[in-house]
N, C-alpha and C positions, 0 to 999 in steps of 0.2 A: 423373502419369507415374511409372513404378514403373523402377529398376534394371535391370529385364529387359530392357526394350527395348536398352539399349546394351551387353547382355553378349555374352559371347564365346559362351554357351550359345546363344543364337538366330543369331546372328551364324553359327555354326558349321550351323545346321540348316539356315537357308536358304540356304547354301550349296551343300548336298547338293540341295537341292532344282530349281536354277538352274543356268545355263553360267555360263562362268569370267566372263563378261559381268556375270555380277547379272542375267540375265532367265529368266521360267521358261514354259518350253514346256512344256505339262502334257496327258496321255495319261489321261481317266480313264473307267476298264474296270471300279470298283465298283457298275456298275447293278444292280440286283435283282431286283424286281417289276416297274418298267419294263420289263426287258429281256425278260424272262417275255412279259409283256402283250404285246412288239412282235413275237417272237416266235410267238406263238397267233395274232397276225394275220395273221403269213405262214404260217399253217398247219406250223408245227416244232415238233413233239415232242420238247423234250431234257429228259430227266433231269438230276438232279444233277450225274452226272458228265459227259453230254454239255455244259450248260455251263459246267461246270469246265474241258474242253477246249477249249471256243470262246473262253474267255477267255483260256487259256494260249496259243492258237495268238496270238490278237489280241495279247499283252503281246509275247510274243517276235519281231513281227513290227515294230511300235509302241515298245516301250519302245530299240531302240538310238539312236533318230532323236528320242526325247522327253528334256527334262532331268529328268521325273522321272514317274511314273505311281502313278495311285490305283487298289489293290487292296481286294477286302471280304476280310473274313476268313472269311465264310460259303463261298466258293466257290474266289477263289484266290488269297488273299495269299502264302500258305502255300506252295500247290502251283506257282506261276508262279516263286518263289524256289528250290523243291528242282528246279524242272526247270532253272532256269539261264537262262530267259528273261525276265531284268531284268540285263542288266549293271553293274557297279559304277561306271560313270561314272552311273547313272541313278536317281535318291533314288526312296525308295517311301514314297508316306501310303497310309494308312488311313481309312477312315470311321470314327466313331466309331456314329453315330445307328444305333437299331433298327430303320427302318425305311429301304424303298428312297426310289425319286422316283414314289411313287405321288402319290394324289390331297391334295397339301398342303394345301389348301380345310378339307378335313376333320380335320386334326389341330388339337387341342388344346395338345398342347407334348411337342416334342422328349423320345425318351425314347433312353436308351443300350444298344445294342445287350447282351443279358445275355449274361455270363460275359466277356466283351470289356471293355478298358481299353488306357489309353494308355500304362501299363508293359508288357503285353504286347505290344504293336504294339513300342514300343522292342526287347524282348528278341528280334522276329521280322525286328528288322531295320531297320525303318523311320527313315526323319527326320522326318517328319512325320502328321500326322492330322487330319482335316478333318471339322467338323460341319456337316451341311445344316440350317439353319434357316428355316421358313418364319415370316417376319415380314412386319409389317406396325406401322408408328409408329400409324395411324389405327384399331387395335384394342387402345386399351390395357391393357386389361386379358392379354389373352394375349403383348403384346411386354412386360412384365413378369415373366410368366412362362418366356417364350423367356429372356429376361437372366437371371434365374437360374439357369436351362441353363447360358449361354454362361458365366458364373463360373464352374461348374463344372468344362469343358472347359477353361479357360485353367488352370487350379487344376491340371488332371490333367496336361495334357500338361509344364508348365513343370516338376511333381514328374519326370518320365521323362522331360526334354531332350527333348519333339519340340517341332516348331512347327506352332501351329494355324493351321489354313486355315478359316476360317469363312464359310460360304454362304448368304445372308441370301437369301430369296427371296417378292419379292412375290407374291401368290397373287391368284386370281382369287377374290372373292366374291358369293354369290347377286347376281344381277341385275345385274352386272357385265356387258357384251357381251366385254373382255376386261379381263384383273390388271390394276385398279387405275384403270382407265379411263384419263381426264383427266389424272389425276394419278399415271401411272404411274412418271415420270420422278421427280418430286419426290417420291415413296414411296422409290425407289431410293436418293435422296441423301441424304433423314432420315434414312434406314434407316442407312447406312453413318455417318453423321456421329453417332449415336448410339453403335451398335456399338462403332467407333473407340476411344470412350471405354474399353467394357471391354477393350482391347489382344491385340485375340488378334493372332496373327503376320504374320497376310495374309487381306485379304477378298475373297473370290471371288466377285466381281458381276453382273447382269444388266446387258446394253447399256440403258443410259437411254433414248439417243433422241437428241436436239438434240446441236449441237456446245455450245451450254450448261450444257444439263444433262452432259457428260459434263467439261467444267470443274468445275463444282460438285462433282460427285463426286471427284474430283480433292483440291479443298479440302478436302470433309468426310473424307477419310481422312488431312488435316494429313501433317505431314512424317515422324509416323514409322511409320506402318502401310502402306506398299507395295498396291497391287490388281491384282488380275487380271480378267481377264474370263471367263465361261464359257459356254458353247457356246449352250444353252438350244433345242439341236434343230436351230438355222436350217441353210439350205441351202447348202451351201461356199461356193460364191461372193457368197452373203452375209457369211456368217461370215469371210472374208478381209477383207471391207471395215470388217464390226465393229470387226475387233482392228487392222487400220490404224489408223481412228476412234479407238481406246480406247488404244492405244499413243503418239500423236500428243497425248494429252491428257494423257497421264500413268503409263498405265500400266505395269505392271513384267514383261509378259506377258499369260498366258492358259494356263485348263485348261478342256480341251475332251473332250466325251464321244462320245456314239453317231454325232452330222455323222463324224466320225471315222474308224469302222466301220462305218457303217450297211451299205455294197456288199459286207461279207463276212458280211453274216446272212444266208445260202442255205444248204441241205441240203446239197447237194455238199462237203466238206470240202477235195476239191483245188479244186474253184469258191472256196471263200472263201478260201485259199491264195493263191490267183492274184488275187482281189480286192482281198488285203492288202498284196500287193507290185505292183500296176500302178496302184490308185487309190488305196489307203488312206493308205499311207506314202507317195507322192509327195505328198499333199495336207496332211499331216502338216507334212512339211516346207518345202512352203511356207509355212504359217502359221511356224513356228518361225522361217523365213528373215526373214519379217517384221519381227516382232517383237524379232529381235535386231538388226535396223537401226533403229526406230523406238521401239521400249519404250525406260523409265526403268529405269536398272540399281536395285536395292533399296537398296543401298549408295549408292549418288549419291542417294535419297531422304532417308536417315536421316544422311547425312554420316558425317564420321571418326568411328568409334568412341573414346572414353578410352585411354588408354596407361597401363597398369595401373603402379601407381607401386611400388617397392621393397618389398617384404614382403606383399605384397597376398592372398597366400594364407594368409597368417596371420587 
């Protein structure tokens, strides 16, 4: 256990990140090629800039009702801040990883988005920065590889005061009917209970499954790495029962993606307008309502912080 965990440097990040509660209701709009993909399916042609716009309408819509939102830097961490649609009550991460949530299955190992770091995310604003990793304990050779990633990001972001969000994700492999089959749940808890060890800030999980398995999970992220939940697609009124489930167990919130906005990917721009404010963000804030009744505050996880003694700065 390394110092960091009880500094006032993290202490202070995930702060921004969270309600004055200690819990974090999280809005995240840095989809990519995902989005692309879902996108081409509904038959929507947008350019660069048209989803630079779709994103900024969804933050500004999203972000005052969220304790914090994930921006990319490819499309609108940037532009969503100079418009003014992220208020200051509302922390902003970053993705670190090069690539979107395409097909996890086939990557080899995490690579970092080029010319992107977690000093410039700080310098853009940000509290936080979050890596998606697609792991897996029962492929060792490649969760080896992922862990040298993840050093790397805790390495980065701790040099530029953010706190890392780290996203372990079971994947589905050949012949698999689905991620991880049988043992989908206890992949989840390995996964995390390993992780853990290398101390990033916050782990942002898959729903296990059983009221067991999301105990265990519980455990495997021990008392000082706080977890969230995240979305992974499901259908809202699934997705409410999740972060019930997963708040009830322990955890410290949730950051949730596309369930989120899905009702305002339509052409019409006043149609996803009107989407964003009669389905989007009512459903938003339910989850958040949740959650701040049921989550573990981060703080009531990790307990009192040290009380910095006379000359400390020295």
């Amino acid at each position: 256990m390394s110092d960091h965990l009880h500094s006032a440097q993290r202490s202070r990040a995930l702060d921004q990140l969270s309600s004055a509660r200690g819990v974090i209701a999280g809005a995240a709009i840095d989809h990519r090629d995902s989005l692309q993909a879902v996108l081409a399916k509904r038959g929507l042609e947008l350019d660069h800039a048209g989803i630079t716009r779709l994103k900024v309408r969804v933050a500004s819509v999203l972000a005052p009702a969220a304790t914090m939102v994930l921006l990319d830097a490819e499309y609108a961490a940037a532009q969503a801040l100079a418009a003014g649609a992220v208020p200051g009550s509302t922390g902003v991460a970053v993705p670190l990883e090069g690539m979107g949530y395409g097909d996890v299955a086939k990557l080899d190992v995490t690579t970092f988005l080029e010319g992107w770091s977690p000093e410039k995310g700080r310098r853009l604003g940000a509290s936080g920065a979050k890596l998606l990793l697609p792991y897996r304990v029962d492929v060792a050779d490649q969760a080896e590889r992922q862990e040298r990633v993840v050093a790397e990001a805790v390495a980065g972001c701790r040099a530029a005061g953010l706190a890392l969000i780290l996203e372990p994700i079971v994947y589905k492999r050949e012949n698999e009917e689905r991620a991880g089959g049988d043992r989908f749940g206890e992949l989840v808890v390995e996964g995390a209970r390993r992780l853990a060890t290398l101390e990033p800030d916050v782990l942002k999980l898959q729903y296990p499954g059983s009221a067991e398995a999301r105990a265990d999970v519980d455990d495997a992220c021990g008392s000082l790495i706080p977890w969230v939940l995240l979305g992974g697609g499901a259908d809202p009124a699934v997705l409410e029962g999740q972060i019930e489930d997963a708040c009830r167990a322990g955890a410290s919130g949730f950051i949730v993606g596309r369930t989120l906005f899905d009702a305002a990917l339509v052409e019409d721009e006043a149609e996803s307008e009107r989407a964003l404010h009669e389905q989007c963000r009512p459903l938003l804030e339910r989850l958040a309502g949740i959650a701040e009744r049921l989550a573990q505050p981060w703080r009531e996880r990790l307990g009192a912080l040290p009380t910095p003694g006379d000359g400390w700065y020295r």
